[in-house]
FIKOLPA-340353 format. One record per residue (C-alpha): x, y, z; residue in one letter. Coordinates in steps of 0.05 Angstrom, whole numbers, padded with zeros to 5 digits, always signed. Layout:
<pts>
XYZA/...
</pts>
This chain:
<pts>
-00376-01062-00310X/-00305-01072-00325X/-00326-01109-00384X/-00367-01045-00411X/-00306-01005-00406X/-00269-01051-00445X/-00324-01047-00499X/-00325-00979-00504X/-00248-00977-00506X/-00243-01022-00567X/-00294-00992-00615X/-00258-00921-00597X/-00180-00948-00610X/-00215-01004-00657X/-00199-01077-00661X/-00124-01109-00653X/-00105-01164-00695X/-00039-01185-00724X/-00031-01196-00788X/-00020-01272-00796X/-00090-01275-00752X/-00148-01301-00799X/-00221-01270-00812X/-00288-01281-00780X/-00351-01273-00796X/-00391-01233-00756X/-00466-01215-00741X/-00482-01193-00809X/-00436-01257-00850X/-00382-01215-00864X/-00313-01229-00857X/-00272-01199-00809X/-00209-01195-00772X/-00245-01153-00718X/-00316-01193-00723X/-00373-01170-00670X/-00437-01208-00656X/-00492-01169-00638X/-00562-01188-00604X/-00613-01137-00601X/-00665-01179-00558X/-00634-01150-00489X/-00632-01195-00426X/-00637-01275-00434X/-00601-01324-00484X/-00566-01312-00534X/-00516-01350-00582X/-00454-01334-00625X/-00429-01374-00682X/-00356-01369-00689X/-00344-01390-00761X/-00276-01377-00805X/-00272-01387-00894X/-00200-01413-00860X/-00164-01477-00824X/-00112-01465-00782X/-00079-01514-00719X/-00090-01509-00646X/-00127-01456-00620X/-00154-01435-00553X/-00222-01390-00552X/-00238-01347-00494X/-00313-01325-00495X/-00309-01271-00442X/-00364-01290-00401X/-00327-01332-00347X/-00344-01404-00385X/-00290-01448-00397X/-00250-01432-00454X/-00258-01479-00521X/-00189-01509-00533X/-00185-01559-00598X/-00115-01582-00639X/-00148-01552-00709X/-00201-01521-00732X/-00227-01537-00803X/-00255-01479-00850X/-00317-01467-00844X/-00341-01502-00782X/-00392-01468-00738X/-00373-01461-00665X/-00433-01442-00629X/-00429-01411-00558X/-00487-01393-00510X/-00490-01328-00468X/-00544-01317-00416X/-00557-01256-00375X/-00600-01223-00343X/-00580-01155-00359X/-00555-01123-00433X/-00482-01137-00429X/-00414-01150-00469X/-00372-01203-00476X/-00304-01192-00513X/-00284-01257-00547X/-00201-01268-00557X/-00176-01320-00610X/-00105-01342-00605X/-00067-01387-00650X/+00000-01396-00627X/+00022-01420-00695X/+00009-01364-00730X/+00029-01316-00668X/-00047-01296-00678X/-00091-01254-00619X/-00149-01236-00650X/-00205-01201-00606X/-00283-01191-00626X/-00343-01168-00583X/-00410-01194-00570X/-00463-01150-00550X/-00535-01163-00511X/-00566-01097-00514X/-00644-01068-00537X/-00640-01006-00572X/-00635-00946-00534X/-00699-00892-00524X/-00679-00823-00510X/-00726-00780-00455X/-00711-00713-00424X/-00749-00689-00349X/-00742-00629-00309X/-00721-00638-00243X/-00769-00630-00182X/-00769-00561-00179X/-00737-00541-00241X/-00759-00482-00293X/-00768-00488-00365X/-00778-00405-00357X/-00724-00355-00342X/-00690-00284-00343X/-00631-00292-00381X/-00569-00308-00358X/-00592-00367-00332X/-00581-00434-00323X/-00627-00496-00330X/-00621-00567-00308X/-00643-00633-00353X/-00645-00707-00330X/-00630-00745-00383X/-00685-00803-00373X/-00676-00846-00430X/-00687-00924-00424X/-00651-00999-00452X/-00577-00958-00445X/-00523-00999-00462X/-00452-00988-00457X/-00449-00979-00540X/-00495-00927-00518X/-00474-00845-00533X/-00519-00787-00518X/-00528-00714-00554X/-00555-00651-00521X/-00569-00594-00566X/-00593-00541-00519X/-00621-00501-00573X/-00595-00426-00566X/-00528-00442-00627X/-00479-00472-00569X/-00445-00525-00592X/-00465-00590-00579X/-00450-00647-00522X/-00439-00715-00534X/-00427-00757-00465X/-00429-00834-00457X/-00484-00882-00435X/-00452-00866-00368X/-00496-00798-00381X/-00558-00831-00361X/-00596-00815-00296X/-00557-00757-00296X/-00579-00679-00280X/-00541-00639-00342X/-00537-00564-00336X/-00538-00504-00382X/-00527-00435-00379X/-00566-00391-00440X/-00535-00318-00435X/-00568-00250-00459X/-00583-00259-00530X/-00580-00326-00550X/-00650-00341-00551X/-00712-00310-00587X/-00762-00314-00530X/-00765-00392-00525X/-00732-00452-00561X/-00722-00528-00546X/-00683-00574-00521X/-00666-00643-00561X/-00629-00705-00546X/-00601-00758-00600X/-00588-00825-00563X/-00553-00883-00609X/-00529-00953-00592X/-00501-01004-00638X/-00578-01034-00639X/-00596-00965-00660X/-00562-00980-00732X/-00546-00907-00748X/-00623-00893-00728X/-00619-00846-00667X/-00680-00837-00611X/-00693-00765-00613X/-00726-00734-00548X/-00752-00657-00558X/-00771-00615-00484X/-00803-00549-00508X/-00819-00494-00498X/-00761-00468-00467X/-00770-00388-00447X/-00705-00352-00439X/-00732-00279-00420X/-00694-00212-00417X/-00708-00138-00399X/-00753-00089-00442X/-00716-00040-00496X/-00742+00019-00465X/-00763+00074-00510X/-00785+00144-00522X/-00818+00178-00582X/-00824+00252-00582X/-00872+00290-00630X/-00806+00329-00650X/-00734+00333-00634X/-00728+00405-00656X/-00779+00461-00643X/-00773+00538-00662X/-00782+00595-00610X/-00836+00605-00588X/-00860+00528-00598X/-00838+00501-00536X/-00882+00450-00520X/-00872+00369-00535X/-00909+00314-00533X/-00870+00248-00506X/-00897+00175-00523X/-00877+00108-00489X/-00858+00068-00546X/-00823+00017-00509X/-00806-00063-00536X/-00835-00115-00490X/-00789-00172-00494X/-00815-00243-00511X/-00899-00219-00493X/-00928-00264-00546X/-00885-00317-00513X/-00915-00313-00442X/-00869-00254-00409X/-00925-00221-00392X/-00911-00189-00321X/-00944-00119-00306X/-00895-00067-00329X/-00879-00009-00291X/-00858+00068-00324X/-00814+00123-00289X/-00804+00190-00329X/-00752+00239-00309X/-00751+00314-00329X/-00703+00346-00306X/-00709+00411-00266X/-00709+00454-00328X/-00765+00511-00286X/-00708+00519-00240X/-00750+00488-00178X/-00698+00456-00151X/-00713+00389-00157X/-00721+00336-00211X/-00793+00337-00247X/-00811+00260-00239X/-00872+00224-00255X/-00864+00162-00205X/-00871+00081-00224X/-00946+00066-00255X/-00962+00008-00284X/-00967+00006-00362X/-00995-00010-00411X/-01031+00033-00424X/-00984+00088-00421X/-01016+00159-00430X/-00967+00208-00477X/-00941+00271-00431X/-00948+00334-00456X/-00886+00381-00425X/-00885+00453-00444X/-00808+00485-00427X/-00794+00552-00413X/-00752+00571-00475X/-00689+00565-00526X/-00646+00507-00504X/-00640+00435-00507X/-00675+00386-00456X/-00665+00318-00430X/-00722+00260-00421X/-00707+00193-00381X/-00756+00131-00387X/-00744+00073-00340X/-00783+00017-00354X/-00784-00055-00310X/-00800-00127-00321X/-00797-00186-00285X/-00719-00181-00312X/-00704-00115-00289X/-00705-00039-00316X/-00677-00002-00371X/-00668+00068-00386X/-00676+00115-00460X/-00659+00182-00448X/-00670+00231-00510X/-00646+00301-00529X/-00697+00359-00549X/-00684+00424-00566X/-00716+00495-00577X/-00683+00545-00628X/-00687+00612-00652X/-00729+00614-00713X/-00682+00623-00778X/-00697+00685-00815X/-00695+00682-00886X/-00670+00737-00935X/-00636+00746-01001X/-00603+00805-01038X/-00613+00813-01106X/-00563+00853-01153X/-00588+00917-01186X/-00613+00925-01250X/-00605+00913-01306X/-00622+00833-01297X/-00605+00806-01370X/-00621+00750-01401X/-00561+00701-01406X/-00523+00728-01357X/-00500+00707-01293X/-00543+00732-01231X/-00505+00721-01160X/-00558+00727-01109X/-00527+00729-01036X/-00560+00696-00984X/-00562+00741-00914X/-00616+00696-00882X/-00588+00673-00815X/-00535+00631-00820X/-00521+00556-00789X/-00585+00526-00821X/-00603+00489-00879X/-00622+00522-00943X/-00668+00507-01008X/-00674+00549-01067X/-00722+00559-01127X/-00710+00602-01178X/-00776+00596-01208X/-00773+00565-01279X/-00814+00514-01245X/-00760+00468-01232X/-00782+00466-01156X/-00738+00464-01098X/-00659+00450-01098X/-00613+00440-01032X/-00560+00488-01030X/-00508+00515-00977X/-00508+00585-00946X/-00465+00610-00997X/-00486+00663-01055X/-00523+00627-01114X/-00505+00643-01183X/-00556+00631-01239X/-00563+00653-01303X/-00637+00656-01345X/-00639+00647-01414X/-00716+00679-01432X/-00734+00737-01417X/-00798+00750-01369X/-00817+00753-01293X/-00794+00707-01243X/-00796+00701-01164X/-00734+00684-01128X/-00754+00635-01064X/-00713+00612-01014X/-00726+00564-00951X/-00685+00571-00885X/-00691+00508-00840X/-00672+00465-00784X/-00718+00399-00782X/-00791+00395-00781X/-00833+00465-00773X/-00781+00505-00756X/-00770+00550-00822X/-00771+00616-00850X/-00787+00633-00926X/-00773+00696-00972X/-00793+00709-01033X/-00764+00760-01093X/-00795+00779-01148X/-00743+00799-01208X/-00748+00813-01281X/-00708+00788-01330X/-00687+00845-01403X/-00676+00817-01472X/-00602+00814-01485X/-00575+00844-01552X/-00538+00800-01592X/-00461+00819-01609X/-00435+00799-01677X/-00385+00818-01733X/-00341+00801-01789X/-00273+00812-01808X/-00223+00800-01865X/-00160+00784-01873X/-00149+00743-01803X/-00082+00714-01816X/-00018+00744-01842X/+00055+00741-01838X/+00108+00791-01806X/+00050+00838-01807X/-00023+00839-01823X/-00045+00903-01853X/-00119+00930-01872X/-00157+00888-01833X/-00236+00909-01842X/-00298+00897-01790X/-00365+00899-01808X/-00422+00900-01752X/-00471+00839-01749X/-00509+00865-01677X/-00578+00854-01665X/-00619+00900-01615X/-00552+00945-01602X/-00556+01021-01587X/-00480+01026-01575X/-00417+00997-01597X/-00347+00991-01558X/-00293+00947-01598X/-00220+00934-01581X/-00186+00913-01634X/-00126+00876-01590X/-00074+00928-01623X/-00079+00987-01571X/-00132+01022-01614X/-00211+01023-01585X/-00271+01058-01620X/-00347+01067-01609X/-00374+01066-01680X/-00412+01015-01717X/-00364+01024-01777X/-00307+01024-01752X/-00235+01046-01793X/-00198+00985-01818X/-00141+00962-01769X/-00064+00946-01778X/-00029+00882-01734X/+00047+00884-01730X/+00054+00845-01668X/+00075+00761-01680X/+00024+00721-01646X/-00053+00716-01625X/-00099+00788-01622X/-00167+00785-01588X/-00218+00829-01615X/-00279+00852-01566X/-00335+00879-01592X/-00390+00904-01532X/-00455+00922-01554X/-00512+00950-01510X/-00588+00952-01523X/-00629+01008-01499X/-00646+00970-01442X/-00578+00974-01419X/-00564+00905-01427X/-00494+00886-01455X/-00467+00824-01497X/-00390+00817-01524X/-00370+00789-01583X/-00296+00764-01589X/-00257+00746-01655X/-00184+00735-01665X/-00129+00753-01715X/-00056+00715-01722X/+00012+00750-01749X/+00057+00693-01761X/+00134+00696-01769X/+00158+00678-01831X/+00209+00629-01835X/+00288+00645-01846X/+00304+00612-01902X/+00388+00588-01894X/+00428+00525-01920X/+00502+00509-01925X/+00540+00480-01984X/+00596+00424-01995X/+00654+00457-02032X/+00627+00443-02108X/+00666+00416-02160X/+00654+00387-02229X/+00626+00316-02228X/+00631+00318-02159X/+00572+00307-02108X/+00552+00363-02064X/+00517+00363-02007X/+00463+00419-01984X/+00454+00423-01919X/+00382+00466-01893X/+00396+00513-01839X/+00328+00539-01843X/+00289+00562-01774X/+00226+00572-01759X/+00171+00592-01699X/+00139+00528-01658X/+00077+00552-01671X/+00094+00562-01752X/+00143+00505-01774X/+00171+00501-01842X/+00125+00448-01880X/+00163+00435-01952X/+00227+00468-01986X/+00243+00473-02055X/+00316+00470-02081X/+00330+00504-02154X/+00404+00498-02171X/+00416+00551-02223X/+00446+00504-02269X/+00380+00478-02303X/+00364+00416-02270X/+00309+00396-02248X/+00294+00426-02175X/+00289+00388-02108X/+00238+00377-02052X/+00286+00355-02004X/+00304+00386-01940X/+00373+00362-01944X/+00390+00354-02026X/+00456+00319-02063X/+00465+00348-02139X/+00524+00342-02178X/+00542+00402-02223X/+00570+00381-02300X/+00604+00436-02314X/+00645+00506-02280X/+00627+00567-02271X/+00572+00609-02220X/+00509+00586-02208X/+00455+00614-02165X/+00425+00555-02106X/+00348+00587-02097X/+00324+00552-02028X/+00244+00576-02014X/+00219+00542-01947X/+00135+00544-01933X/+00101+00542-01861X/+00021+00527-01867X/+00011+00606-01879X/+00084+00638-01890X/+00149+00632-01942X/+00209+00656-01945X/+00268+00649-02001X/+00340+00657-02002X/+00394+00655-02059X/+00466+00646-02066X/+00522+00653-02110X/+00553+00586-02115X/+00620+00569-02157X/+00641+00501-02184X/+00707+00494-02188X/+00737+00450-02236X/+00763+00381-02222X/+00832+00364-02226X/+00863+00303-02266X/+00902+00252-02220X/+00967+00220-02260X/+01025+00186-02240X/+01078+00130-02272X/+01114+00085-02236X/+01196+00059-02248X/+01207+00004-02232X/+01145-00034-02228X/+01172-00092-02198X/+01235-00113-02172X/+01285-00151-02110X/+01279-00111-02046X/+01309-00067-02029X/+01272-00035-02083X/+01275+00033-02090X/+01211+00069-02139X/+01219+00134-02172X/+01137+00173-02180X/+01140+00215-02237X/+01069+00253-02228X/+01033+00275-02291X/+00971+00303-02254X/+00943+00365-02277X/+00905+00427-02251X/+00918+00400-02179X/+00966+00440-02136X/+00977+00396-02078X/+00983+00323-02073X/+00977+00269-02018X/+01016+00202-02043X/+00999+00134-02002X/+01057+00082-02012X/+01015+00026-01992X/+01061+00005-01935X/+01041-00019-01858X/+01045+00024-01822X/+01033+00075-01873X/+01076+00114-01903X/+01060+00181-01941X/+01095+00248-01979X/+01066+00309-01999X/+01125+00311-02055X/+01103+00329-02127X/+01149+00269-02150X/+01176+00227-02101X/+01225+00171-02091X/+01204+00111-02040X/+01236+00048-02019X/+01208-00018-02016X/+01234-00081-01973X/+01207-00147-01967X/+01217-00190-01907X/+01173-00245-01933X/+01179-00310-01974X/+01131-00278-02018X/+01116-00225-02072X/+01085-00167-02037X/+01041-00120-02083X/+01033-00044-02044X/+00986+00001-02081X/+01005+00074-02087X/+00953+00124-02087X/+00961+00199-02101X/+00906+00242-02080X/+00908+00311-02133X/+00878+00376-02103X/+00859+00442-02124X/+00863+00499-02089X/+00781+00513-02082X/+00784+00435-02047X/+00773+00393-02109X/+00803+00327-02117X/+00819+00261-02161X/+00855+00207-02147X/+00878+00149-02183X/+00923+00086-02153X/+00971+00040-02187X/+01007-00026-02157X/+01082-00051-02159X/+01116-00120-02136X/+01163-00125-02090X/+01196-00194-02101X/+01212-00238-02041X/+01294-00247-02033X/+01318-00322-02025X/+01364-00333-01961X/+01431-00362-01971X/+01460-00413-01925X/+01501-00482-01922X/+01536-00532-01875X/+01596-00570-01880X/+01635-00634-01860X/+01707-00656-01847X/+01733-00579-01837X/+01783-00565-01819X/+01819-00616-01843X/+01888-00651-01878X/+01900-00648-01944X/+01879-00690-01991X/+01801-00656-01952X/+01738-00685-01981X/+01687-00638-01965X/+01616-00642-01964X/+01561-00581-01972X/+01491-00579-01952X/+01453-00533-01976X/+01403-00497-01927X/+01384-00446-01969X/+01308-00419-01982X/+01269-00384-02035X/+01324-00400-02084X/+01317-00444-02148X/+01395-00428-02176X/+01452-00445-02143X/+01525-00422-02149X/+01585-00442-02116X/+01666-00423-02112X/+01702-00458-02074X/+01757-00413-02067X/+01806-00459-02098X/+01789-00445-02170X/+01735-00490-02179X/+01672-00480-02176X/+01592-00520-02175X/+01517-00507-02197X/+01499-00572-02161X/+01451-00561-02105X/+01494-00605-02044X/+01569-00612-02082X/+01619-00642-02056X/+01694-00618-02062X/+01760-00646-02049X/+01825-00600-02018X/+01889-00616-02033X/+01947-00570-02001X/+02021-00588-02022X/+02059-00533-01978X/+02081-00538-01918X/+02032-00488-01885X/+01951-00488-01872X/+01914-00458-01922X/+01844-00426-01908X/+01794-00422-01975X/+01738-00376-01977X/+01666-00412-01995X/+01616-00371-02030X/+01547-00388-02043X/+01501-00347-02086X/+01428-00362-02093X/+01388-00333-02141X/+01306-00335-02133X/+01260-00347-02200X/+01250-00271-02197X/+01318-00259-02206X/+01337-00238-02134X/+01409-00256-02104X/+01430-00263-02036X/+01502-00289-02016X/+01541-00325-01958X/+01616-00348-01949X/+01643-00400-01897X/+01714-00413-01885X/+01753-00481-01909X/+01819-00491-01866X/
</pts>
């Protein structure tokens, strides 16, 4: 037995074998490093060949079945080592290679075995019929188990199922099936498989299995709902017998309960009888009010109750009001329901479009042909218990209102405005004209509208009948538009700018403008024009702006002024900074003037000739342009700029040796100057040098120190000087 276990344990955890072991082949000549040998013949003899596609050295080979173990120094590939295992019984053996040379332990099984039949019994005393929940008992009585052997139970009511071990067989299994799990009967199967079963399982079926359960007691009344004075119901057994095709076929019992509803003091019961057949009861209650019924109903799994409601209610009453008269064709008919309320409620209004659900609330409908028509309506509350009413009404021709009217649009007013009657059928006219004025003539007097906006004309008629129809039209005063702009200052050859200041209502915007500029141009569609007049004088601007329906126009006097002539001359127009520029202006008809020297920051004068001064802190020629800005006194303007040069000035400087000194001194100058190209020296002695570094000798023959003033003068290509003096001692 301990064997078996070991069996079962390997094929779960699966073969061990490290990996410098060699293969096998097994029962089916495949190699493997976890080979097993199988014999399906059962008891008796069997034999394994142990065969590798390897060599290896010594080995020892234990076959599991107590024998001596087969010990050799090598084993050459491919060389059959055949074993013999007899036993009387279907066994396993597990067979463990070990090659201590290659650290191998390498186990396979052998297995005696038949394949396994599955077989299911009841117990002595057992049931294959119950009243759910209950719980049933299987043997599991299958034959040739192995240890390879595993068993499945499906019990047949969707549990999952059970898988147990050949230990399983022999053994009593039990199995609870609750309420509802089974339809009447089922079966029960079990799946046995061992490794002769070669993925073939033995299949064993017990069946029928009858799980029972109670009745679904039930009542069926001829009628939930009954009107006073119907009070009398018929009640019907209408009870499900569980599972009676299926052999549940115990003698049922009934028990009705009534209630004590004749105030007898006690409950009206019709005691246990069996059933089928079950004769209907006929109860008759003694008025408006709602009843209870019990059924009980028992089986050989118990009893269940079904207890219904009935009732008895006052019969509805059914009524309608209908409007007075005149009923008109085309117009809406309310028709208020005063049938008792609480119920449910159809209507026809008989143009043969039957029946309609509605609620309780008045019904509004309106008839478009004349004639006669009756008016039904239906009060009820489930089967038979209704009340009906019926109306007869008759439905007039309506006359037909109608008219026409000219002018219907206008602006700021609309005046004149004439309406001639189109009415059919009509005996008598009302109109309102939307202005405050009424009248009751067919011809009526021609209206005026000053109001802006929207006027609704009615026009009632009625036909000798009395019936009424109204006619409505509409007229629409607009506001014109405000015609405004605002003009640039204008001046000869100049461009100015019109501006539209124009307004208008939301409901009537401005749509198009058109610009006429008095001076014989050719006009502008614009909104916001640019013109330039050619010559002085006063024109008239004409600006006319058009909604969809309204204009408006506006003129103005406009004067262009004439254009002054910006002049100016310039002395010097170059020269060394500092430089100081004299403006002589020769503008004319300007009366002010704005001059711009050209300078950072800037620098400006409102002089009529001024004088400016120019520096230069550079080492180059600088070239400011001056601009003078000429104005008139009506805002015209010219301009006109003209440039100077303001010359860089060269920087003077030197260095000298040997100073101060004895005399005889020779001295040596170097000049450091910049920006000059000419170069002048005294010495300060008399003598004097054009040479760019000179050099000068001192001679003093008193008997005191004399100091000589150097001068250096540099002069740039422009012309510009500067000067610097050292001291010679």
């Amino acid at each position: 037995m301990n064997k078996k276990l070991l069996i079962v344990f390997f094929f779960l955890a699966a073969f061990f074998a490290k990996a410098q072991c060699p293969q096998v082949f097994d029962y089916l000549g495949n190699l493997s490093n976890k080979p097993y040998w199988i014999n399906c013949a059962g008891t008796g003899t069997s034999i394994v060949n142990f065969q590798s596609n390897t060599g290896w050295g010594a080995y020892t080979i234990n076959w599991g079945d107590g024998s001596p173990n087969q010990v050799a120094g090598s084993y050459v590939a491919n060389t059959i080592i055949p074993h013999t295992y007899t036993t009387a019984s279907t066994d396993t053996f597990i067979v463990t290679l070990m090659i201590p040379s290659l650290s191998c332990t390498m186990t396979g099984i052998a297995v005696m075995e038949k394949p396994v039949n599955a077989s299911i019994q009841i117990p002595i005393g057992g049931v294959t019929q119950a009243c759910a929940p209950a719980t049933l008992q299987f043997i599991n009585s299958s034959t040739d188990v192995s240890a390879t052997t595993t068993f499945t139970w499906n019990f047949g009511d969707g549990s999952p199922q059970v898988v147990y071990s050949y230990t399983n067989a022999g053994q009593t299994v039990s199995h609870t099936y609750s309420v509802g799990t089974v339809n009447c009967q089922t079966a029960v199967t079990l799946m046995a498989m061992n490794y002769c079963s070669f993925g073939n399982p033995t299949t064993a079926n017990f069946n029928p299995i009858q799980i029972y359960d109670k009745d679904i007691a039930a009542i069926t009344p001829d009628a939930f709902l009954k009107c006073f004075p119907n009070t009398t119901f018929t009640f019907t057994n209408t009870t499900t017998r569980n599972c009676l095709a299926q052999g549940n076929t115990f003698q049922r019992q009934e028990e009705w309960h009534f209630g004590d509803h004749w105030g007898r003091g006690y409950d009206s019961i019709i005691p246990w009888r069996p059933w089928p057949p079950s004769t209907p009861i006929t109860i008759t209650y003694p008025g408006i009010g709602t009843y209870s019924v019990m059924l009980r109903d028992s089986n050989a799994c118990g009893v269940t109750s079904s207890i219904i409601n009935v009732s008895i209610i006052a019969a509805p009453i059914a009524n309608i009001l209908v409007p007075p008269n005149p009923l008109c064709q085309n117009s809406p008919i309310t028709f208020t329901n005063t049938s008792t309320p609480g119920y449910f409620y159809k209507w026809d209004f008989g143009i043969g479009a039957g029946f309609v659900n509605t609620s309780y609330s008045p019904q509004t409908f309106t008839y478009t042909t004349p004639g006669t028509y009756t008016v039904k309506e239906v009060v009820y509350f489930g089967s038979g218990c209704s009340d009906t009413v019926k109306k007869v009404i008759t439905i007039l021709s309506r006359p037909t209102a109608s008219f026409l009217y000219s002018p219907v649009t206008g602006c700021n007013t609309l005046s004149n405005v004439t309406f001639t009657d189109a009415s059919t059928s009509a005996a008598a006219w009302n109109w309102n004209f939307g202005n405050g004025n009424t009248s009751t003539s067919s011809t009526p007097a021609a209206q005026n509208y000053t109001a802006i906006g929207v006027s609704v004309i009615n026009l009632t008629v009625t036909a000798a009948n009395m019936c009424t129809h109204t006619a409505t039209g509409s007229v629409i005063v607009y506001q014109s538009p405000v015609a405004a702009f605002s003009p640039t200052s204008a001046c000869v050859g100049s461009i100015t700018t019109f501006t539209d200041l124009s307004t208008a209502a939301a409901s009537n915007t401005i749509t198009n403008w058109n610009w006429n500029f008095g001076d014989g141009s050719p006009s502008s569609l614009l909104q916001n024009p640019v013109h330039t007049f050619t010559a002085t004088g006063t024109f008239t601007v004409t600006l006319a702006v058009n909604s969809a329906v309204c204009s408006n126009t506006l003129a103005q006097i406009f004067v262009v002024n004439v254009k002054p002539t910006a002049a100016f001359t310039v002395n010097p127009i170059s020269g060394c900074p500092t430089l100081t520029v004299n403006f002589t202006n020769g503008s004319s008809n300007a009366t002010s003037f704005l001059w711009d020297f050209g300078t950072v920051p800037t620098s400006t004068s409102n002089a009529t000739n001024p004088v400016f001064n120019y520096t230069n802190s550079t080492a180059s020629t600088i070239t400011p342009t001056i601009t003078l800005n000429a104005f008139t006194g009506a805002g015209c303007s010219d301009r006109i700029t003209h440039s100077i040069n303001v010359f860089a000035r060269p920087v003077a400087s030197f260095t000298c040796n040997n100073a101060p000194g004895c005399s005889p001194l020779p001295v040596t100058f170097t000049n450091t100057s910049t920006g000059g190209t000419i170069y002048n020296w005294d010495f300060g002695d008399g003598h004097t040098s054009i040479a760019t570094n000179p050099s000068h000798t001192y001679t003093n023959s008193t008997l005191f120190a004399i100091t000589y003033t150097v001068q250096l003068v540099v002069t740039s290509p422009n012309g510009c000087k500067d000067t610097t003096k050292q001291f010679i001692t």
